[in-house]
Gaussian input, Z-matrix of N, CA and C with variables (Angstrom, degrees):
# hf/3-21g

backbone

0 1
 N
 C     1     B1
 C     2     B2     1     A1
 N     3     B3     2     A2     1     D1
 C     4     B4     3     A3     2     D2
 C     5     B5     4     A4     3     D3
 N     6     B6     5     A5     4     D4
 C     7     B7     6     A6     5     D5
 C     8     B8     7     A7     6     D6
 N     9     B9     8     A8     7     D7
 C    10    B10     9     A9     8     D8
 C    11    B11    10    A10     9     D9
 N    12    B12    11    A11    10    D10
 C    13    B13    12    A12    11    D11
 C    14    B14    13    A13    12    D12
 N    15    B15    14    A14    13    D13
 C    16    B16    15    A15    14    D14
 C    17    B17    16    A16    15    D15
 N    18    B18    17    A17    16    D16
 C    19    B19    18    A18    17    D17
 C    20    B20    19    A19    18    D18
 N    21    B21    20    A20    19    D19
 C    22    B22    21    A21    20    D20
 C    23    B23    22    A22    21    D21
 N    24    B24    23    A23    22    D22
 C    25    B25    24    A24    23    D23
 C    26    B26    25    A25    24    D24
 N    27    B27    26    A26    25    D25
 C    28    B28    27    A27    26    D26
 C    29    B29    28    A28    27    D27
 N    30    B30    29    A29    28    D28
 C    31    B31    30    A30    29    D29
 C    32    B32    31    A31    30    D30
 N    33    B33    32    A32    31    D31
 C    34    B34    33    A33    32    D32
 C    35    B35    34    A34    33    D33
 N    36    B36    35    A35    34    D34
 C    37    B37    36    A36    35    D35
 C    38    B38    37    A37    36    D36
 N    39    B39    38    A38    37    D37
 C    40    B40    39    A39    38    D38
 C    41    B41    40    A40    39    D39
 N    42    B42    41    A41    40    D40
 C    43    B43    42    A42    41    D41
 C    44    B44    43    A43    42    D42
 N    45    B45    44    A44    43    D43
 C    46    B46    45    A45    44    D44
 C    47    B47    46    A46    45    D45
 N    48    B48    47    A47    46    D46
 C    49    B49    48    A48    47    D47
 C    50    B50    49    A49    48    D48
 N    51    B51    50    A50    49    D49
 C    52    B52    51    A51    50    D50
 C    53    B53    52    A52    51    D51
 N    54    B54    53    A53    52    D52
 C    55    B55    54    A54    53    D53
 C    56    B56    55    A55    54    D54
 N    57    B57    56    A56    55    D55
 C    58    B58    57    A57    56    D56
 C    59    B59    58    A58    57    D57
 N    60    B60    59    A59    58    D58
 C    61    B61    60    A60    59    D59
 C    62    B62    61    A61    60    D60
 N    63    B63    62    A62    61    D61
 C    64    B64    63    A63    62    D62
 C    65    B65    64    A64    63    D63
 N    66    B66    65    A65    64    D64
 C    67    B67    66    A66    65    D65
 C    68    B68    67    A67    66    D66
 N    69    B69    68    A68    67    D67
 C    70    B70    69    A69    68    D68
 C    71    B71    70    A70    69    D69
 N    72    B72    71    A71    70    D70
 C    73    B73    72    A72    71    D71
 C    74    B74    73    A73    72    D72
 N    75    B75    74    A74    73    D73
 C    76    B76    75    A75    74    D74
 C    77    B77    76    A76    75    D75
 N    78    B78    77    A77    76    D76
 C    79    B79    78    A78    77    D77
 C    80    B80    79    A79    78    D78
 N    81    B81    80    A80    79    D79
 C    82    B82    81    A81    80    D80
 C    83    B83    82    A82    81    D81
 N    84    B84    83    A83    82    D82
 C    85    B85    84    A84    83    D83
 C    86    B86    85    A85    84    D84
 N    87    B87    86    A86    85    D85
 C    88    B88    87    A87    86    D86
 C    89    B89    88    A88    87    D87
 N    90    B90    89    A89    88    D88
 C    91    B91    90    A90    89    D89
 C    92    B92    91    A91    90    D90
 N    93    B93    92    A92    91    D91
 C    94    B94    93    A93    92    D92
 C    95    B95    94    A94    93    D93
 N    96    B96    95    A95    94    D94
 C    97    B97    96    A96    95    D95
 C    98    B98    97    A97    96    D96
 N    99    B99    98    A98    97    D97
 C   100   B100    99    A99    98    D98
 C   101   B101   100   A100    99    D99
 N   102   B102   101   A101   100   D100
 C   103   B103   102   A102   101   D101
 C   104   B104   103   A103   102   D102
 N   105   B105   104   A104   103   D103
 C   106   B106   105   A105   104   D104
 C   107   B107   106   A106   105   D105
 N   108   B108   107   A107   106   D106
 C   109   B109   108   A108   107   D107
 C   110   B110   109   A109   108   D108
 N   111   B111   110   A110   109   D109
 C   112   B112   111   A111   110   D110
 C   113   B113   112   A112   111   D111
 N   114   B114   113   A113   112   D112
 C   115   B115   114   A114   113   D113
 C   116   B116   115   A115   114   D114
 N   117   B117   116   A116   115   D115
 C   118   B118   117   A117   116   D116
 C   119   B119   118   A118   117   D117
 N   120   B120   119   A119   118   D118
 C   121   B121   120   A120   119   D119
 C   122   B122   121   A121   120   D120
 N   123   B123   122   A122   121   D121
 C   124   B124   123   A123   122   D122
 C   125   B125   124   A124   123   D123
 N   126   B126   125   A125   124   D124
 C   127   B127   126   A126   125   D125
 C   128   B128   127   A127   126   D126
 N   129   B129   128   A128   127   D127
 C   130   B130   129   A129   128   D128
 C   131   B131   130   A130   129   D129
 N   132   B132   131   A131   130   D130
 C   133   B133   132   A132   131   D131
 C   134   B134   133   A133   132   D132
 N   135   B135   134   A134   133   D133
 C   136   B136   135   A135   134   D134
 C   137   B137   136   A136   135   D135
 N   138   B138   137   A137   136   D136
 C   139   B139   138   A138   137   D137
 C   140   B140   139   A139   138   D138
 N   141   B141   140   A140   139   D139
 C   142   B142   141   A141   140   D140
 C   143   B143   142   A142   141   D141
 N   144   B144   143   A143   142   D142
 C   145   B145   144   A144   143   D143
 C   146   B146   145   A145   144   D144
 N   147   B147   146   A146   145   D145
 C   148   B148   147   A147   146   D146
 C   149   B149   148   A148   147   D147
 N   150   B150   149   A149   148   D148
 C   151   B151   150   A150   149   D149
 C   152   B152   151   A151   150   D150
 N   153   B153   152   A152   151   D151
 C   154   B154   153   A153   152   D152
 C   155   B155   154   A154   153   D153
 N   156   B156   155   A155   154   D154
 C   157   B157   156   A156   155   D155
 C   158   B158   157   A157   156   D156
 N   159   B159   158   A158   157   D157
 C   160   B160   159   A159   158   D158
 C   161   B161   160   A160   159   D159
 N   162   B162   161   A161   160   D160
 C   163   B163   162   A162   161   D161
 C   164   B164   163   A163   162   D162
 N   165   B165   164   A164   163   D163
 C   166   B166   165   A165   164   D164
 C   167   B167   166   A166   165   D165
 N   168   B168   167   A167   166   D166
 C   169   B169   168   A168   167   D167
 C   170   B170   169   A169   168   D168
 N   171   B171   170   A170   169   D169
 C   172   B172   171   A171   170   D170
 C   173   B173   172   A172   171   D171
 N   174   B174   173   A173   172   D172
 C   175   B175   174   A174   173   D173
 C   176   B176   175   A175   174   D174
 N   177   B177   176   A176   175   D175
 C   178   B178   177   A177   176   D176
 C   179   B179   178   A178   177   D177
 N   180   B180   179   A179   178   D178
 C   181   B181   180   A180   179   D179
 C   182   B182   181   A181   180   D180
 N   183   B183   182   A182   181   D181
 C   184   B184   183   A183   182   D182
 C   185   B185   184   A184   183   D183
 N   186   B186   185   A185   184   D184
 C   187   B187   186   A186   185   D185
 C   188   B188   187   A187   186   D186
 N   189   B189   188   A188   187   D187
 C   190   B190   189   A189   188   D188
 C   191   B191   190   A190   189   D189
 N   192   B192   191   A191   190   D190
 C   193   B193   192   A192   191   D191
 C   194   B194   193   A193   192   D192
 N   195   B195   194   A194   193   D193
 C   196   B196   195   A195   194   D194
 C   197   B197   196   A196   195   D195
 N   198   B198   197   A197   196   D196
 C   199   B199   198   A198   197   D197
 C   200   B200   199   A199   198   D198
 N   201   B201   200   A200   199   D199
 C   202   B202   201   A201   200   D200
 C   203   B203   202   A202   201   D201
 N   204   B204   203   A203   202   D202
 C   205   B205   204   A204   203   D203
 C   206   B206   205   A205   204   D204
 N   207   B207   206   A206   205   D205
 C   208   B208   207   A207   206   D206
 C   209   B209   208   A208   207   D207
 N   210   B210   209   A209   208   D208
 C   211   B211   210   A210   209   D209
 C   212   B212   211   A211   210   D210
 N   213   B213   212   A212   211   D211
 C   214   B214   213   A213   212   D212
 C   215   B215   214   A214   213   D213
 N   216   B216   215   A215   214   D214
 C   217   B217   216   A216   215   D215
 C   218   B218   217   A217   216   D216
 N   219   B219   218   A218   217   D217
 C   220   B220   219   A219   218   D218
 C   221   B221   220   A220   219   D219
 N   222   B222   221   A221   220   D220
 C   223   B223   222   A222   221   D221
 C   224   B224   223   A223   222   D222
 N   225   B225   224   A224   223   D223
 C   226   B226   225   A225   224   D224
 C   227   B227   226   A226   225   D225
 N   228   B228   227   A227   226   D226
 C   229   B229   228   A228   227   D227
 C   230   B230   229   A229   228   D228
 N   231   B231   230   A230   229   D229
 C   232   B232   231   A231   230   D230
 C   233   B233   232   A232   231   D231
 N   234   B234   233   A233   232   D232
 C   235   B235   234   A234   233   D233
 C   236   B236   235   A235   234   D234
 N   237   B237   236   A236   235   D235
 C   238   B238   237   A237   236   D236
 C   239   B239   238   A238   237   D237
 N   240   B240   239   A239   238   D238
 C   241   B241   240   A240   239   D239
 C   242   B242   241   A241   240   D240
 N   243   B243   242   A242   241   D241
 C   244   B244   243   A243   242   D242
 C   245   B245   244   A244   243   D243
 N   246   B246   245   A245   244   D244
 C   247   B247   246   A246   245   D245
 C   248   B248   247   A247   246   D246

   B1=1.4577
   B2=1.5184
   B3=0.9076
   B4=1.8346
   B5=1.5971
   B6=1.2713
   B7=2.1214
   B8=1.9004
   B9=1.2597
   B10=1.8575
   B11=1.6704
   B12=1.0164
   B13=2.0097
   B14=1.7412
   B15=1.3707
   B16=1.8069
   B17=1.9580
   B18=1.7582
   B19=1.2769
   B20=1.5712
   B21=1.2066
   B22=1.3637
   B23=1.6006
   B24=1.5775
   B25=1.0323
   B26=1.3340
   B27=1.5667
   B28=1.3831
   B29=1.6558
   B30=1.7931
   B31=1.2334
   B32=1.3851
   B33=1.4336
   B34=1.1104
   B35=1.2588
   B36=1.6134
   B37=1.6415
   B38=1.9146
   B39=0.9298
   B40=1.8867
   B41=1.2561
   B42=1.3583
   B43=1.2280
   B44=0.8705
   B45=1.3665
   B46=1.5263
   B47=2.0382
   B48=0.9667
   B49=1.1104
   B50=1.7115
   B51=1.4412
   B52=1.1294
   B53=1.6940
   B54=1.1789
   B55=1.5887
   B56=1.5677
   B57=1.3680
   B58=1.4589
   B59=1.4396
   B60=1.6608
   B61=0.6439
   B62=1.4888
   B63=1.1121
   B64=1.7889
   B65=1.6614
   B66=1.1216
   B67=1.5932
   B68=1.3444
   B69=1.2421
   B70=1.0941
   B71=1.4132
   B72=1.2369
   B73=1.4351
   B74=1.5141
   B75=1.4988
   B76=0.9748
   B77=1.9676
   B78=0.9243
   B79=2.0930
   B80=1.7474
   B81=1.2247
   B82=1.2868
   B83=1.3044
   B84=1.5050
   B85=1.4179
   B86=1.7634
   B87=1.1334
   B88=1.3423
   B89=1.6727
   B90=1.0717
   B91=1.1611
   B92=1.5197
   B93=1.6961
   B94=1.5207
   B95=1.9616
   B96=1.6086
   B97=0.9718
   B98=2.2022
   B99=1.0772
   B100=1.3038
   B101=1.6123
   B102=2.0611
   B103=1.1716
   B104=1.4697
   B105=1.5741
   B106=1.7379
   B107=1.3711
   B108=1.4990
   B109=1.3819
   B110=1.2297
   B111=1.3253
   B112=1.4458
   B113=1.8453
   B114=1.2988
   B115=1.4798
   B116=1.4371
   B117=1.8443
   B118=1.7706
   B119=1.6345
   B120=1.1374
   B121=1.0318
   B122=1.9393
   B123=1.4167
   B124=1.5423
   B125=1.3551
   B126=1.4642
   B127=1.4981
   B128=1.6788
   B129=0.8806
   B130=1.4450
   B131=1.5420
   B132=1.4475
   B133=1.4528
   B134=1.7323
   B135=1.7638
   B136=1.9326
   B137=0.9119
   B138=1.8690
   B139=1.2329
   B140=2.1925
   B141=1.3173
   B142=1.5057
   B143=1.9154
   B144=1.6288
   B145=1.3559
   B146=1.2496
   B147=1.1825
   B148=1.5662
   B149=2.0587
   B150=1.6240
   B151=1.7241
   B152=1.6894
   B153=0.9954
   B154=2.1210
   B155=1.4708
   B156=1.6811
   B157=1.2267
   B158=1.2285
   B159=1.2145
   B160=1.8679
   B161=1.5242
   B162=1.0523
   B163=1.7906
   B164=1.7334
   B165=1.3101
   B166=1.4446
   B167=0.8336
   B168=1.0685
   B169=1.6222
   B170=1.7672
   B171=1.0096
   B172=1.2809
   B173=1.9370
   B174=1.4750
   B175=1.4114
   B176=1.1732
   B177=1.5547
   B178=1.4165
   B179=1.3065
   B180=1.4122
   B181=1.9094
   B182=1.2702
   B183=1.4564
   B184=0.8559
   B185=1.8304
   B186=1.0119
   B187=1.2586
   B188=1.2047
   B189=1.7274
   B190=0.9590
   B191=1.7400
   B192=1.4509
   B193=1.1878
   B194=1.4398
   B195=1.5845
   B196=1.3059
   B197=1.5567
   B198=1.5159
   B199=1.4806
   B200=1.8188
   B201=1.6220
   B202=1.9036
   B203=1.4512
   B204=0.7953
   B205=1.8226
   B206=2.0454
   B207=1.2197
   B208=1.4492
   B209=1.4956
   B210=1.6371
   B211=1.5574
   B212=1.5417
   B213=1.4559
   B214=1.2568
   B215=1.9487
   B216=1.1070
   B217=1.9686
   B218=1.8677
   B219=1.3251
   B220=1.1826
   B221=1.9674
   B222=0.8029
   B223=1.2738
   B224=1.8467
   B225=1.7065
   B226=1.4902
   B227=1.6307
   B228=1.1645
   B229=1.3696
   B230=1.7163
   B231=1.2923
   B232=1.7129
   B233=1.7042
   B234=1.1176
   B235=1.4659
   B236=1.5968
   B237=2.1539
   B238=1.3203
   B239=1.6253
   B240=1.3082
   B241=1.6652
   B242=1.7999
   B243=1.1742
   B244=1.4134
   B245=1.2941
   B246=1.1014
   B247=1.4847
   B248=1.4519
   A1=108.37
   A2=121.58
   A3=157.83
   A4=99.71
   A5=126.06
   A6=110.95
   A7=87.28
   A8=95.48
   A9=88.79
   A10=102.54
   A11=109.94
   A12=92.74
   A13=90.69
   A14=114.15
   A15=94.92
   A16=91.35
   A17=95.33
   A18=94.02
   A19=108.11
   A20=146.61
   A21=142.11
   A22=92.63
   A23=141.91
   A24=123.96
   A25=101.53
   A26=154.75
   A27=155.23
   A28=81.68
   A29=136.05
   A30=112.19
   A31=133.67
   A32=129.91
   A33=126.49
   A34=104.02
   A35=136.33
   A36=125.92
   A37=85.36
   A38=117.02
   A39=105.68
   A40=104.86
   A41=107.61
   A42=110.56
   A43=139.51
   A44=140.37
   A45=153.55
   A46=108.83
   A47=107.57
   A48=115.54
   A49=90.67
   A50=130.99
   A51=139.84
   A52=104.53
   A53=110.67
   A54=126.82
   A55=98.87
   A56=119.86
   A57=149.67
   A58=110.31
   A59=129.96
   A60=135.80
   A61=126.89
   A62=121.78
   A63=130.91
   A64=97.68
   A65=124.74
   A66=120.69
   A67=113.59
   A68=113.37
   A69=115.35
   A70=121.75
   A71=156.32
   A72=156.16
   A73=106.04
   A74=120.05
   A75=111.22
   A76=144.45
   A77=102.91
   A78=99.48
   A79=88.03
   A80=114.78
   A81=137.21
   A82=108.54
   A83=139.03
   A84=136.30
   A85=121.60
   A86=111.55
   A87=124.07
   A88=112.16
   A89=111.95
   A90=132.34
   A91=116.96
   A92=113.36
   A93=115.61
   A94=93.88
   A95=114.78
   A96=112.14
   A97=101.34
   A98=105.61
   A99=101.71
   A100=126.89
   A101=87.04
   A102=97.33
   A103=131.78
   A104=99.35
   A105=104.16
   A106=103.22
   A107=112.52
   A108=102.87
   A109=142.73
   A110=117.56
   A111=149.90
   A112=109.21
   A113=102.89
   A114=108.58
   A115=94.23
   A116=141.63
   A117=108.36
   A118=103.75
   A119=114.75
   A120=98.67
   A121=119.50
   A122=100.33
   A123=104.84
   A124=107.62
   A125=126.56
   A126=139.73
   A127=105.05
   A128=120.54
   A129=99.06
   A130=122.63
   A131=110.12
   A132=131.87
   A133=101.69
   A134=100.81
   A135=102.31
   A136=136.09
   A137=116.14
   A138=97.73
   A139=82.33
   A140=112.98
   A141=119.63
   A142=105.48
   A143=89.62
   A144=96.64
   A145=116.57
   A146=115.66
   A147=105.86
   A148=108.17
   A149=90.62
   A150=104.53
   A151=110.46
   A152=92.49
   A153=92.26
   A154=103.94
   A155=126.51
   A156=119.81
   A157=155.61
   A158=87.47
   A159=100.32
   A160=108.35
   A161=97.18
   A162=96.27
   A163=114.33
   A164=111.33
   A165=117.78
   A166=136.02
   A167=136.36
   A168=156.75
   A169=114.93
   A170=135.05
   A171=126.15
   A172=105.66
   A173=106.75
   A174=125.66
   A175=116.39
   A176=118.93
   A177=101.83
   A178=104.94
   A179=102.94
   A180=111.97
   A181=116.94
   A182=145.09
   A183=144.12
   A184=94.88
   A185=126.74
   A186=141.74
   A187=116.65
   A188=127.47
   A189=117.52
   A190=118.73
   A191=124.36
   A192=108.04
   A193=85.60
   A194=108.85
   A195=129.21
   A196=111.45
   A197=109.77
   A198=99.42
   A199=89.24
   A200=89.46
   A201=82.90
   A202=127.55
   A203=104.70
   A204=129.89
   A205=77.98
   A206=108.39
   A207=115.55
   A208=106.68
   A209=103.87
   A210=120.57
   A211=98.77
   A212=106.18
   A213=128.39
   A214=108.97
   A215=89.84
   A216=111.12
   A217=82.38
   A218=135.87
   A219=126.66
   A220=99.81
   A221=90.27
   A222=102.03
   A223=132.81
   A224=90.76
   A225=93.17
   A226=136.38
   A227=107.33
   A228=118.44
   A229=95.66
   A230=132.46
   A231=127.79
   A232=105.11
   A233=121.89
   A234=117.89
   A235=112.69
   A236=100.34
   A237=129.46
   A238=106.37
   A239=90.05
   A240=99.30
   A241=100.88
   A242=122.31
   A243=122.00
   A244=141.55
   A245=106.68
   A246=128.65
   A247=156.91
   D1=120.32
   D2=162.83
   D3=-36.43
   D4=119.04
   D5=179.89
   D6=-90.07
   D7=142.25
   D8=163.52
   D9=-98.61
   D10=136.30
   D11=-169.41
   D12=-131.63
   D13=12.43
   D14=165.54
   D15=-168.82
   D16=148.41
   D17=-171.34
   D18=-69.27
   D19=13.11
   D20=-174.70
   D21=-102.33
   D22=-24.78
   D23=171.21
   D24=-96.42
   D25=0.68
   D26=-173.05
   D27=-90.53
   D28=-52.12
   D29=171.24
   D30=-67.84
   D31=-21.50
   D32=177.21
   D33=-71.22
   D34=-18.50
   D35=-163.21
   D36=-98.89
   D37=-60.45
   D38=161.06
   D39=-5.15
   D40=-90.30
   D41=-165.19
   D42=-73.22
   D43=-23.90
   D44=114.65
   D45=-3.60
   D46=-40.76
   D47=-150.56
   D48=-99.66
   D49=-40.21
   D50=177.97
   D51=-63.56
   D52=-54.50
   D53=-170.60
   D54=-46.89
   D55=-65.00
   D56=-175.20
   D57=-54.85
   D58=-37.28
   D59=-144.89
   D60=39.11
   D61=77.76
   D62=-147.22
   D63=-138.93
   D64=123.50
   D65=168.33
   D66=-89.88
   D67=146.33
   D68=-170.76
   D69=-128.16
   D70=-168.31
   D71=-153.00
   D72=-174.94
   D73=91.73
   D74=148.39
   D75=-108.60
   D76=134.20
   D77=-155.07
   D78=-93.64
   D79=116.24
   D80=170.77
   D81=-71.80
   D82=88.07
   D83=-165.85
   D84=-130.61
   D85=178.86
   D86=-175.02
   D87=-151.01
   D88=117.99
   D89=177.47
   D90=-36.76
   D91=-27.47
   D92=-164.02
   D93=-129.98
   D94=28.09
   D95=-178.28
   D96=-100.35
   D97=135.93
   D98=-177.97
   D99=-50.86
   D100=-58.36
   D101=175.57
   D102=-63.68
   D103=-22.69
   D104=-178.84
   D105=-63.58
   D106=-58.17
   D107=178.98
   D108=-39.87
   D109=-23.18
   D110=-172.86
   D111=-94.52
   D112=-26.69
   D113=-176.29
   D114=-107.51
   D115=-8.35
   D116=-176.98
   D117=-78.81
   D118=-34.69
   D119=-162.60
   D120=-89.94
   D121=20.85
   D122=159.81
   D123=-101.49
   D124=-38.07
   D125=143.99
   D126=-33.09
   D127=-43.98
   D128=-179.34
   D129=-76.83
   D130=-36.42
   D131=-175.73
   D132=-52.93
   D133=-52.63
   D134=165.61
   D135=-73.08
   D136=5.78
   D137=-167.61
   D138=-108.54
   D139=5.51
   D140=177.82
   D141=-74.67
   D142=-42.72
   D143=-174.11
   D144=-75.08
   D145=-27.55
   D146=-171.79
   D147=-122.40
   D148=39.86
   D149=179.48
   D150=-42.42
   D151=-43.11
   D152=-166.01
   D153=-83.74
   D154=-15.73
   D155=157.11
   D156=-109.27
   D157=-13.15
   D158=170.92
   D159=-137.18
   D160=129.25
   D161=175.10
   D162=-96.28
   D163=143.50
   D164=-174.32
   D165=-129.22
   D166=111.65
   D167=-114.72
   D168=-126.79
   D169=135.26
   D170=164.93
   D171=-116.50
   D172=162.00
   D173=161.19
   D174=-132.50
   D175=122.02
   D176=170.71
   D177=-100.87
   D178=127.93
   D179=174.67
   D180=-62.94
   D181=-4.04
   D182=-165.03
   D183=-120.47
   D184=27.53
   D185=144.22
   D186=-99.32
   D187=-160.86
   D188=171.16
   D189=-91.24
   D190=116.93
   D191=-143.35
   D192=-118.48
   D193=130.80
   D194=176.24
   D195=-52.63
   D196=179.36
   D197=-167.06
   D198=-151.98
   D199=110.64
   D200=162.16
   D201=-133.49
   D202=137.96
   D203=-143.39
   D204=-93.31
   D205=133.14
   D206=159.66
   D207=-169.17
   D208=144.54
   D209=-173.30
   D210=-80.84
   D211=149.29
   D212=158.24
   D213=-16.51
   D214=-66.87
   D215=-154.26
   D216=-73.96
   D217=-18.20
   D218=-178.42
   D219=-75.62
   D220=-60.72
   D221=-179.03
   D222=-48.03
   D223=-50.58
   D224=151.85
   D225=-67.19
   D226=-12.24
   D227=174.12
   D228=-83.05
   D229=-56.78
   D230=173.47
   D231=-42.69
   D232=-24.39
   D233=-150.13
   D234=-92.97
   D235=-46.28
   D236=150.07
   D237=-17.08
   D238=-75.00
   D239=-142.00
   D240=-64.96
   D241=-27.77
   D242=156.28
   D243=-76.32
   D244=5.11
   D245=148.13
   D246=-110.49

């Protein structure tokens, strides 16, 4: 898993990823969160297995954590198309 550590690279993997049409996985985490800790490294094991198709990303919120604003109807259209 990929760290995103500033929102100018959280947009280039967007968009990269839009262009490509590529899904992606990102785990919204915290260093002092129990469960995260407990969930990267099964997150990591999938992101081995499924290398050539999904790329996987981490954020730690307890950095400076980017902020993206999206409407409802944006979202259902992301949700559509994977189903």
């Amino acid at each position: 898993m990929e760290p995103i550590n500033d929102s100018k690279q959280l947009d280039q993997i967007l968009l990269q990823a839009h262009n490509i049409s590529q899904p992606i996985l990102i785990d919204w985490m915290t260093a002092r969160c129990r469960k995260c800790i407990h969930l990267k490294p099964k997150l990591e094991k999938l992101a081995a297995e499924y290398d050539t198709k999904i790329k996987f990303y981490s954020v730690d919120v307890n950095k400076k954590m980017p902020t993206i604003q999206l409407v409802i109807e944006q979202v259902r259209e992301i949700i559509q198309k994977f189903i």
